[in-house]
N, C-alpha and C positions, 0 to 999 in steps of 0.2 A: 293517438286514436281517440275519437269521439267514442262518448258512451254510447248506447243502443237504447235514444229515448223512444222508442217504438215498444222497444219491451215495457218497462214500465207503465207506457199510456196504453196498454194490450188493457182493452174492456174487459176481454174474460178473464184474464186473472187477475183484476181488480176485484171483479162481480165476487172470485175463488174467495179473499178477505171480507169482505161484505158478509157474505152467506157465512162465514166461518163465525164471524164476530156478531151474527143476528141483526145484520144489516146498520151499528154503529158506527157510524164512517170514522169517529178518532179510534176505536180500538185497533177497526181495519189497516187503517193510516199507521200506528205503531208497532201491530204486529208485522205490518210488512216492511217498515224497515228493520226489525228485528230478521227477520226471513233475509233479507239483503244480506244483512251481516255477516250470517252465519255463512252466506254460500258463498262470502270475502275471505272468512276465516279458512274452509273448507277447500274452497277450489281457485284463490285467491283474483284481484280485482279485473284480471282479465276474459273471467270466466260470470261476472255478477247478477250483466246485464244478458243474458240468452239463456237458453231452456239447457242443463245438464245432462248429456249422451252417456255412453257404456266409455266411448272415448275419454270421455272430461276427466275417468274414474283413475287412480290408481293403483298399483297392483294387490295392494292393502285394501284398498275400496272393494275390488273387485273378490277378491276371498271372505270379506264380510258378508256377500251378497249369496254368495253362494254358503257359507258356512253354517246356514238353518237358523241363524240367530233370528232374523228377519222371515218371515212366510205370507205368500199370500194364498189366503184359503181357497179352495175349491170351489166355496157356496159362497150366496150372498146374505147380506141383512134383509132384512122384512122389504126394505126400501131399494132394493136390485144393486145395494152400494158392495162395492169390494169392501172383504173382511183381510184387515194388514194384524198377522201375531206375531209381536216381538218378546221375547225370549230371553231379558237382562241376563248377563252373566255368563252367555256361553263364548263370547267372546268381546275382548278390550277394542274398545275405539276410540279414535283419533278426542284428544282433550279439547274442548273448542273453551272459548274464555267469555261467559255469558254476559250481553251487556243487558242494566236492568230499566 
């Protein structure tokens, strides 16, 4: 099976690395294939190229999400953005092998 170069060449979540990295197209460029990786390591090479569902998730995935460690707040920032509170240590997750 062909990779999914429709995802990759998707303008808006190029624009997501842009905006992220203040509009440096090499930082953009490296942190997204860091992002690649990680969702190789995570959801392995079949899952790389397309957007990750509640389906893609594992039964492990899926009691982390729900186990409070992760929260998304009620209210937003100054800038109408979601506030994400993560919460280290209330519960262990999957080791991923960071590349630098």
């Amino acid at each position: 099976e062909l990779l999914n170069r429709a995802y990759v060449t998707n303008p808006d979540l190029r624009l997501q690395f842009l905006h992220a990295n203040r509009w440096d197209p090499k930082a953009a460029a490296e942190q997204f294939l860091k992002f690649l990786e990680v969702k190789k390591q995570l959801f392995g090479m079949d899952k790389v190229m397309k957007d990750i569902s509640l389906d893609d998730l594992d039964e492990d995935d899926k009691e982390n999400l729900l186990g409070g460690s992760v929260q998304l707040l009620p209210v937003t920032d100054r800038s109408g953005r979601s506030i994400l509170l993560e919460l280290p240590g209330i519960r262990s997750f999957k080791h991923l092998r960071m590349c630098t």
